[in-house]
C-alpha positions in Angstrom: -44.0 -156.5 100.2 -41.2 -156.0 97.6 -38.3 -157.9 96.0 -36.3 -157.4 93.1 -34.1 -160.1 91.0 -31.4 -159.7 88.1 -32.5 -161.2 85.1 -30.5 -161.0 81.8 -32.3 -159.9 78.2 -31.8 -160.0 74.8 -32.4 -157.2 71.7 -31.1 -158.9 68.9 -27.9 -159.9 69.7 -27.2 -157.3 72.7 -27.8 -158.8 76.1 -28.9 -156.2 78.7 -29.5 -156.5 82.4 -33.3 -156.7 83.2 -34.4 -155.9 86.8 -37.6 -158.3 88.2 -39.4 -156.3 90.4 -42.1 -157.8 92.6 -44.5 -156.1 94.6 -47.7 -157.5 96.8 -50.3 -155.5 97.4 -53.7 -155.9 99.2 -56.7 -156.3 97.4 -58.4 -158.6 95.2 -56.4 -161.5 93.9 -54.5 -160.5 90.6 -51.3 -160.9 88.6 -50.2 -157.8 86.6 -47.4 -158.4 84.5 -45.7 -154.9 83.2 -42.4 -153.6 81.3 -43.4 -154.0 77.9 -43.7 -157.9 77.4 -44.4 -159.7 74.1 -46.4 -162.3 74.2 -44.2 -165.1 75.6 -43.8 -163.4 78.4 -47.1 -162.1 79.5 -48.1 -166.2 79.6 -45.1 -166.5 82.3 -48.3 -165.7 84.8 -49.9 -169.3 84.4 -46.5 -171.3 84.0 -45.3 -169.8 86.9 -48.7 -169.9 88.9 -48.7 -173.9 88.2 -44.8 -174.0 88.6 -45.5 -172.4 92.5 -49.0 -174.7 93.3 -47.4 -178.4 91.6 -44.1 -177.8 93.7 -46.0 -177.5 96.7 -45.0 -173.3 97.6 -47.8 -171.3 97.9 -49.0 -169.2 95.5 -49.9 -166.0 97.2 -53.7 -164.9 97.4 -53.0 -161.0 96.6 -52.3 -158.4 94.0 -49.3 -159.2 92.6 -47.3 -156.9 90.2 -44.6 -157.5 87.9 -42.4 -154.9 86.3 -39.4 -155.7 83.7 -37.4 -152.9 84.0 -36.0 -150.8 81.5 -39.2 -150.9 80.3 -38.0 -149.2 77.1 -37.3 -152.3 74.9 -39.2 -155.1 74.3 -38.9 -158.3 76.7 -39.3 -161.5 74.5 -39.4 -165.2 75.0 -40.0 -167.5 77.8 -36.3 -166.5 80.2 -38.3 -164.3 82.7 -40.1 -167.2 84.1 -37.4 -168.3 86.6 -36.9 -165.1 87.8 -40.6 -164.1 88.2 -41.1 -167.2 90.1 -38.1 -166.1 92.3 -39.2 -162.5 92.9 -42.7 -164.2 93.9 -40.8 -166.5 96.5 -38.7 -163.4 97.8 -41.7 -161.3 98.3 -43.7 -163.5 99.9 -41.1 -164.8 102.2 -41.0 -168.3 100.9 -37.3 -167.9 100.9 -35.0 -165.7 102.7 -32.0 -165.1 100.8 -29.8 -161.9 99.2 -29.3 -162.2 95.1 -28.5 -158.8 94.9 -25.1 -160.3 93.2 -27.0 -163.0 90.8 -29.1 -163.1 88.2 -31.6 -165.7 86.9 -32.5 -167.0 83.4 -34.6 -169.7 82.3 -38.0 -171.1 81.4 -40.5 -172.6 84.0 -42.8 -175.7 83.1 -46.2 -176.5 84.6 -44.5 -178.9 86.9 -41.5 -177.0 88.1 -39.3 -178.0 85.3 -36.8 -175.5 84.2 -36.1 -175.6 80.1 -33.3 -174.4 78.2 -33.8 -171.3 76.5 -31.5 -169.1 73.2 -29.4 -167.0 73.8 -27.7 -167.8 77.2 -24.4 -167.5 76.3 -24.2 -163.5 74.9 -25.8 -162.9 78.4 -24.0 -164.9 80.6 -20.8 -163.0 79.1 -22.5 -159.8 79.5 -23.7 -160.4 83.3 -19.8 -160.6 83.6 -19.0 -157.8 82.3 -21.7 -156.0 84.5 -20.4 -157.6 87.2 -22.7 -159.9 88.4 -20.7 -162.9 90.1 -23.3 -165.9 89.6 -25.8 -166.8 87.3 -28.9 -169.7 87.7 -29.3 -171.0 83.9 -31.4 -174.2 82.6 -29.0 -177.2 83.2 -29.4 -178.0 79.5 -28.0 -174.7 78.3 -25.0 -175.1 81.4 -22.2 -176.8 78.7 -22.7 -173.4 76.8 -20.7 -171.4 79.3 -18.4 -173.9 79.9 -15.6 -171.7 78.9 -16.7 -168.3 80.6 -14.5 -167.9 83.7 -14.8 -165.2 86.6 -18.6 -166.2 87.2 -20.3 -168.7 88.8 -22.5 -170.6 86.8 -25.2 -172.5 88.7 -26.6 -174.9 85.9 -30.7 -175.5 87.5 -33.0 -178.8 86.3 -36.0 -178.0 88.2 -38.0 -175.5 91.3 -37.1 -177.7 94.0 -33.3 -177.9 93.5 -33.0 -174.4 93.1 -35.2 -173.7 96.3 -32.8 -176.4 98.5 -30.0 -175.0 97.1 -30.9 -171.2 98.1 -32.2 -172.4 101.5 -28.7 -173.8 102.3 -30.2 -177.6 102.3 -28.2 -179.0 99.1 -26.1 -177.2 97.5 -25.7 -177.2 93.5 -22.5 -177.6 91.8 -21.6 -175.1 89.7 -20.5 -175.9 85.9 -16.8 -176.6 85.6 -14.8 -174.4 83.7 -13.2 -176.2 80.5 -10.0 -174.9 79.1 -10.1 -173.8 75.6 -8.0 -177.1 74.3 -10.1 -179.3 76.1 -13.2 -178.3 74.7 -11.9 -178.2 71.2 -10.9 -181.6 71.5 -14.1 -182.8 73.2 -16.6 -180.9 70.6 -14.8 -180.0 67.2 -15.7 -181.9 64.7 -13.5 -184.6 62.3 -13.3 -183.4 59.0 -11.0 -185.9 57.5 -14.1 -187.5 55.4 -12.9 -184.9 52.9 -9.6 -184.3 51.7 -7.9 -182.0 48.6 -6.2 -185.2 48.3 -9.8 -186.7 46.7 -9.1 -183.4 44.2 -7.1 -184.4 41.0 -5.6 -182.0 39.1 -6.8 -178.1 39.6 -3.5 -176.8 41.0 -4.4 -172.9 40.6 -7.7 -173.2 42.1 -6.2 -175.3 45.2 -3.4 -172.3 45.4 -6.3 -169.4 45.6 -8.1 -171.9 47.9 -5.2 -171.6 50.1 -4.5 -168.2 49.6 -8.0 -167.3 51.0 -8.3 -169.8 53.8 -5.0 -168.0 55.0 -5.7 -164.2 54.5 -9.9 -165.3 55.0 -10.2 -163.4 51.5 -13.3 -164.1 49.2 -13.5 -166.3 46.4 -15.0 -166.8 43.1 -14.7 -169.9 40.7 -15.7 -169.5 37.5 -15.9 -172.8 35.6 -18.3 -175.5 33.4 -20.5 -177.9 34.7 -18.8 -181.1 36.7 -15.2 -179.4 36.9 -15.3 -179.6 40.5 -16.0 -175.9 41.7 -18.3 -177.4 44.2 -15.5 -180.3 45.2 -13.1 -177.4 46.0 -15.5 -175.1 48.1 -16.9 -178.3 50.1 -13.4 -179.3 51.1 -12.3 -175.8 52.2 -13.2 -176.3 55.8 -10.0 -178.7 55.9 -7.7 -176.2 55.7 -9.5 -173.4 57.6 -7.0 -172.0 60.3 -7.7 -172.9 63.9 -10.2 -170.6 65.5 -9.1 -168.5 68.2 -11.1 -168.5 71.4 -12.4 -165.0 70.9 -13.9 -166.5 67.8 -14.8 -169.4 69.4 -17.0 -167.2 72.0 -18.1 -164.9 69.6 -19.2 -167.3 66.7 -21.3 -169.4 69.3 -23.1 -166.4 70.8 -24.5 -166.4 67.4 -25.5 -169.7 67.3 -27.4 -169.3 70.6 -29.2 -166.5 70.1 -30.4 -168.4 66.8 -31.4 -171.6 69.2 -29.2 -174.2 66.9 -26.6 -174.9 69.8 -27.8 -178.3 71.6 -26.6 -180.8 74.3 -24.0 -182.6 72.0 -22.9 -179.5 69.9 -22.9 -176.8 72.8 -20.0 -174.7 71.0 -19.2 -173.5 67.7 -14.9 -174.9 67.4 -14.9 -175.6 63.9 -15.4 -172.3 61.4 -19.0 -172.6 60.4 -19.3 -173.6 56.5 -22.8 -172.3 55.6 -24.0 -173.1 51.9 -27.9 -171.4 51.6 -30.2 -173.1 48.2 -30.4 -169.6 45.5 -33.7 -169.7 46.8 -33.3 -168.4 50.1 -34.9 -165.2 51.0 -33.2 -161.9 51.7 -34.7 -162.1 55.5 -33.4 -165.5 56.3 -29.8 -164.6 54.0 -29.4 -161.5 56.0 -31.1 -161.9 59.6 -34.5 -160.4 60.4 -38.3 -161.9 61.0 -40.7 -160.6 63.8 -37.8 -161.3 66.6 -35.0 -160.3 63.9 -32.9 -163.1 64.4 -29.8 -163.5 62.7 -29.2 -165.0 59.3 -26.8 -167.0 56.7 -24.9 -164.6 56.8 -24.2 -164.2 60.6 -24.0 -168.2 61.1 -21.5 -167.5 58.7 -19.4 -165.4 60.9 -15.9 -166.6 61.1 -16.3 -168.8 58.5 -17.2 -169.5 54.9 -20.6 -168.6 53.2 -20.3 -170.8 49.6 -22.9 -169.5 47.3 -23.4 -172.3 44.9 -24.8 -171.0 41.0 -24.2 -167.7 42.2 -26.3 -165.9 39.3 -29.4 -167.6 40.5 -29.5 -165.8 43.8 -31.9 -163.0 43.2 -30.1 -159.3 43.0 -31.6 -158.3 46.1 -30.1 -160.9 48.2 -26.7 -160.9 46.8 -26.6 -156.8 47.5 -27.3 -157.4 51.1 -23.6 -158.9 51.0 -22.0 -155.4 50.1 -22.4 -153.9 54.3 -20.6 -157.3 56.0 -18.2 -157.4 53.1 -17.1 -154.1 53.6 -18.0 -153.6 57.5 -18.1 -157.1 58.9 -21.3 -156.8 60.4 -24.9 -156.6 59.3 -27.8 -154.4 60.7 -31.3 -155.5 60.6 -33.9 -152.6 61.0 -37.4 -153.5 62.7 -40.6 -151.1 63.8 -39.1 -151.0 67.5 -35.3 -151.9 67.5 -32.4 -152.0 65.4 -30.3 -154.9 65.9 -26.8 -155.3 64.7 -25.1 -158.8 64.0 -21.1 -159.9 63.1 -20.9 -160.9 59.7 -17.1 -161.2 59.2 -17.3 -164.1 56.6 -15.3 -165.2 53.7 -17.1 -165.3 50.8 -16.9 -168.3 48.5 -19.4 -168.1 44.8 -19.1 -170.6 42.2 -20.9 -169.6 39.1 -21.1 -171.4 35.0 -19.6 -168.5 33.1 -23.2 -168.6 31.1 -26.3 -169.7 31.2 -25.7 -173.0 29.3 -22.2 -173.4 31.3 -19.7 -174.1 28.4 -18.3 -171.1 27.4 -14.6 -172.2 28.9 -15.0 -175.5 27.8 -12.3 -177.2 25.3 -14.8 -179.3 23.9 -18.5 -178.8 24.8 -19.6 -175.8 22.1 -21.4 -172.7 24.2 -24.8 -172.1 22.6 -25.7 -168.9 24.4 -26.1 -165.9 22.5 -23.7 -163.0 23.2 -27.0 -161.4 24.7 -28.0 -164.1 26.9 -24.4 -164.1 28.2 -24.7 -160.5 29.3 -27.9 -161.2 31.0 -26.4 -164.1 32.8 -23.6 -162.0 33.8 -25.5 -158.9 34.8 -27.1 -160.2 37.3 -24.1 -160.1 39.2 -23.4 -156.0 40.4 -20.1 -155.0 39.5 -19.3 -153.6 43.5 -20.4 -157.1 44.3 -17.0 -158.6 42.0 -15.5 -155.6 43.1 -15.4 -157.3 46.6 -14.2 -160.4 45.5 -10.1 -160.9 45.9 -9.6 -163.8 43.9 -11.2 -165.1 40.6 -10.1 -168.2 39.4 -11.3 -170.6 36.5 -12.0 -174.2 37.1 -11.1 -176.0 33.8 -12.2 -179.5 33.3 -9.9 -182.2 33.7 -9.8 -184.3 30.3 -9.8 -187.7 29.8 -6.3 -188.9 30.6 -6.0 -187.1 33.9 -9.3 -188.5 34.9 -8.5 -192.3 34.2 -4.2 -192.4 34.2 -3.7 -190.1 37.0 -1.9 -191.6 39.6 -3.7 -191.6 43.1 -2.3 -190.8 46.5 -0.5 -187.9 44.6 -2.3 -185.1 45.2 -1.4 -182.7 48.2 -3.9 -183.9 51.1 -5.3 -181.4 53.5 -3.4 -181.7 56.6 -0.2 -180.4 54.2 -2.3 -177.2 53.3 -3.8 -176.5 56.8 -0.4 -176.3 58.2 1.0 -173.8 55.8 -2.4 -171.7 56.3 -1.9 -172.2 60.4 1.3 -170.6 59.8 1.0 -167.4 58.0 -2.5 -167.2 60.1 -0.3 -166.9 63.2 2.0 -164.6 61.5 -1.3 -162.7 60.7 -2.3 -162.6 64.5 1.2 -161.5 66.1 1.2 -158.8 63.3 -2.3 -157.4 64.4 -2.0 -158.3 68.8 -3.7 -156.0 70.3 -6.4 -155.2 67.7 -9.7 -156.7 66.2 -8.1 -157.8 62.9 -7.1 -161.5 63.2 -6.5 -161.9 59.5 -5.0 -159.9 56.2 -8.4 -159.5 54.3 -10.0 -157.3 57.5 -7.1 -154.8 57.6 -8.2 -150.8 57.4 -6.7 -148.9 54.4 -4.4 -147.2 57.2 -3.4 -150.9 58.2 -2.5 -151.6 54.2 -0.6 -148.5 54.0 1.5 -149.8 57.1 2.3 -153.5 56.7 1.7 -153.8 52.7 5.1 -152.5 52.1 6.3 -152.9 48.4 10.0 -153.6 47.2 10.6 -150.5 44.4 10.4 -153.0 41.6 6.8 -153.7 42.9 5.9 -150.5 43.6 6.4 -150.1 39.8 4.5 -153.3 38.5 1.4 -152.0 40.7 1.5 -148.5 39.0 1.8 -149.8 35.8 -1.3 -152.5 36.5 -3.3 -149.6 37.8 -3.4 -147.8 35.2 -3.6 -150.8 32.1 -6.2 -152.8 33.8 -8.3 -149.4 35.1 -8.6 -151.1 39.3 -10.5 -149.2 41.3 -9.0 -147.9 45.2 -11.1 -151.0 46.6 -9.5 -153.1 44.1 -5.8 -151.9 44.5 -6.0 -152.2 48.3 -7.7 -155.8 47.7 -4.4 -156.7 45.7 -2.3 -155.1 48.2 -4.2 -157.5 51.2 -3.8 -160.7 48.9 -0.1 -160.4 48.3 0.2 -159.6 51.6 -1.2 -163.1 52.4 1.0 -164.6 49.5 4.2 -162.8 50.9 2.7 -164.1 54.8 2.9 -168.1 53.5 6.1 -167.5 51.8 7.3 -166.1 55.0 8.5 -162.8 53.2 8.3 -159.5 55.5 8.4 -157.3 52.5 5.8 -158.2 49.7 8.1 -158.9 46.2 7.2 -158.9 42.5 5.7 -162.4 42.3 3.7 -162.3 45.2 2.3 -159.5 43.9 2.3 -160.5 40.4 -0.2 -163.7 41.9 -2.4 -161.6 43.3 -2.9 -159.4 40.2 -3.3 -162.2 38.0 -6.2 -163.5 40.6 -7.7 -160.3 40.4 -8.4 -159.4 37.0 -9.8 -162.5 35.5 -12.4 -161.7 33.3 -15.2 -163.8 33.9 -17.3 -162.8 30.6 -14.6 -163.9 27.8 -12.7 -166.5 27.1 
């Protein structure tokens, strides 16, 4: 007797359709399982055998064989169990019923339970796209596709539900589909416990802050010790623009296939602000392990990596940076797969300008040596700054701003956010139809066609170019920054001072004063 199930897998962070396929045999009692299973998988034969006996179904007495077809990657984790315990049922006439249009995911426990499992969402999205019209997922993992619609999504708590509700007995409600503005407002996060408006003083690093967070360019402040570099990156997620639902979907796949989604945060609505210790290590910065699973960087995706004392991250990790900086996506390489993650981030390093963090400072005296400088600075790759759009120094505030500045003054969030929702939106009409949401992603053929230049501009470029030696990366970086500046003035043609800004953010020199 024969039956066969859909079942969904995952490689990385591609989701596949698996095919269960039962078969029982006469002969002595056995259970082969088959199709290349890690070990996770292979111990689906005594969950599923307890899962059968405790829920009172009848385990058969026979040969029975599994196959997990293609059997040409590697089937990992605990998801086949439901399935297998399915294809079991089907082949042994337990339960009569076609699921030649479903597919099944989850894990089983000893007593019928059925557990949540990573990685749902990417593969309910691809059983979609296959065309598969209803999936059976853990009813812990059910608010993760919440906002899929055009499948059925049967969310499943245990054996015997599933069993009545394929027999026709009690039927299971599927999940109800939540529009995009009601699960923002349910699940995104309050951020107003920080506020610019805490940050006195610092008006050009607040300006390249919003510059960034509206063209999602990268960052770098350069500045002493306690003159609030960290301040500024931490309060960047209040003016982040809104994140589109595509964004929405895509930066929670991540976050399932990584197992940190949970009952009360089921979906990623807020850009992710990731901040890794410098002594992180290249595998968990850039994704990998024995399952390759993704890293800082990828969590990062849509959001804002902030590298904190950027010179004490070891030169190998901060060179894994250069592929998503420049392709938006990172590639882990393993024995028996390649997987490939989204990494479009916006980069965000803060960095002393030396080792002993005073070289800027109006009245602290630097004690590094010219030599011990260079070190400091060398340990940052000059394609790595190369990558950066805007360099800014954080000065310290002196005395009298600090005690006699006047509070409530400062610009609070809520003020910047809207003018950075604004050209963002200007940024998204301009690039319908495409992958690029925002000015810092655009192609050099994109550059050539919306980063037009007014003649006088045109000639202020040519002239930078050549005094201040920028290389092609660096003059289309300019270009995609005033582009942004020229977007929040609500210019159409990029003018001399908004690209005047963006050259004066660019060449900072970070090693003199």
């Amino acid at each position: 007797m024969f039956s066969k199930v859909n079942s969904m897998g995952l490689q990385g962070f591609k989701a596949e359709r698996v095919f269960v396929e039962c078969d029982l045999s006469n002969g002595l009692p056995r259970f082969d399982l088959v199709g290349l299973p890690d070990s996770a998988v292979s111990e689906a034969k005594e969950r599923v055998r307890s899962a059968i006996k405790n829920c009172n179904l009848e385990f058969p007495i026979s040969r029975i064989t599994i196959n997990l077809a293609p059997a040409e990657f590697k089937k990992e984790g605990p998801l086949y169990d439901l399935p297998i315990l399915v294809a079991i049922l089907l082949a042994s006439k337990q339960i009569k019923v076609n699921l030649d249009s479903a597919a099944l995911i989850g894990e089983v426990a000893l007593n019928g339970d059925v557990r949540k499992v990573n990685g749902v969402l990417p593969m309910v999205l691809r059983a979609k796209e296959l065309g598969i019209g209803e999936v059976y997922i853990p009813e812990e993992n059910s608010k993760e596709a919440a906002l899929i619609p055009g499948i059925t999504v049967f969310p499943v708590s245990n054996i015997r539900q599933l069993i009545a509700h394929l027999q026709g007995l009690d039927a299971i409600e599927p999940i109800h589909n939540f529009s995009f503005d009601e699960v923002k407002s349910t699940y995104g996060k309050n951020l107003a416990s920080e506020d610019y408006a805490d940050v006195l003083g610092q008006p050009l690093a607040k300006r390249a802050l919003e510059i960034a967070a509206a063209g999602g360019h990268n960052v770098l402040l350069v500045g002493s010790p306690g003159a609030g570099k960290s301040m500024l990156a931490k309060r960047l997620p209040t003016i982040l623009p809104d994140m589109t639902f595509d964004e929405a979907i895509s930066t929670s796949s991540i976050y399932s296939v990584a197992g940190l989604l949970s009952r009360e945060n089921p979906l990623i609505i807020n850009r992710p602000f990731r901040s890794p210790h410098h002594t992180t290590t290249g595998v968990a910065f850039a994704g990998g392990g024995t399952k390759a699973k993704p890293g800082e960087i990828s969590l990062a995706h849509n959001g804002v990596l902030f590298l904190d004392e950027l010179p004490l991250f070891t030169r190998a990790t901060l060179e894994t940076l250069r592929q998503p900086l420049e392709d938006g996506r990172v590639t882990v390489t393993r024995n028996a797969f390649t997987a490939t993650y989204p990494g479009n981030i916006m980069l965000v390093c803060a960095m002393n300008p030396c080792p002993c963090g005073y070289l800027f400072d109006p009245v602290h005296e630097c004690t590094c040596t010219d030599v011990a400088r260079q070190r400091y600075i060398s340990r940052i790759s000059g394609p790595l700054l190369d990558r950066i759009d805007l360099c800014v120094k954080v000065d310290p505030l002196d005395a009298d701003v600090l005690i006699d500045h006047p509070r409530g003054h400062e610009e609070p969030s809520s003020a910047i956010r809207a003018r950075v929702n604004e050209a963002r939106t200007i940024q998204l009409e301009r690039f319908a139809g495409t992958d690029i949401v925002c000015n810092a992603q655009m192609t050099p053929r994109m550059v050539r066609t919306y980063c037009e230049l007014s003649g006088p501009a045109k000639d202020m470029l040519r002239q930078a170019f050549k005094s201040l030696s920028f290389s092609a990366r660096a003059n289309d970086k300019i270009l995609r920054t005033a582009r942004t500046i020229a977007d929040l003035a609500g210019s159409e043609e990029i003018e001399t001072q908004h690209l005047a800004e963006a050259i004066q953010f660019k060449q900072m020199d970070i090693t003199n004063k």
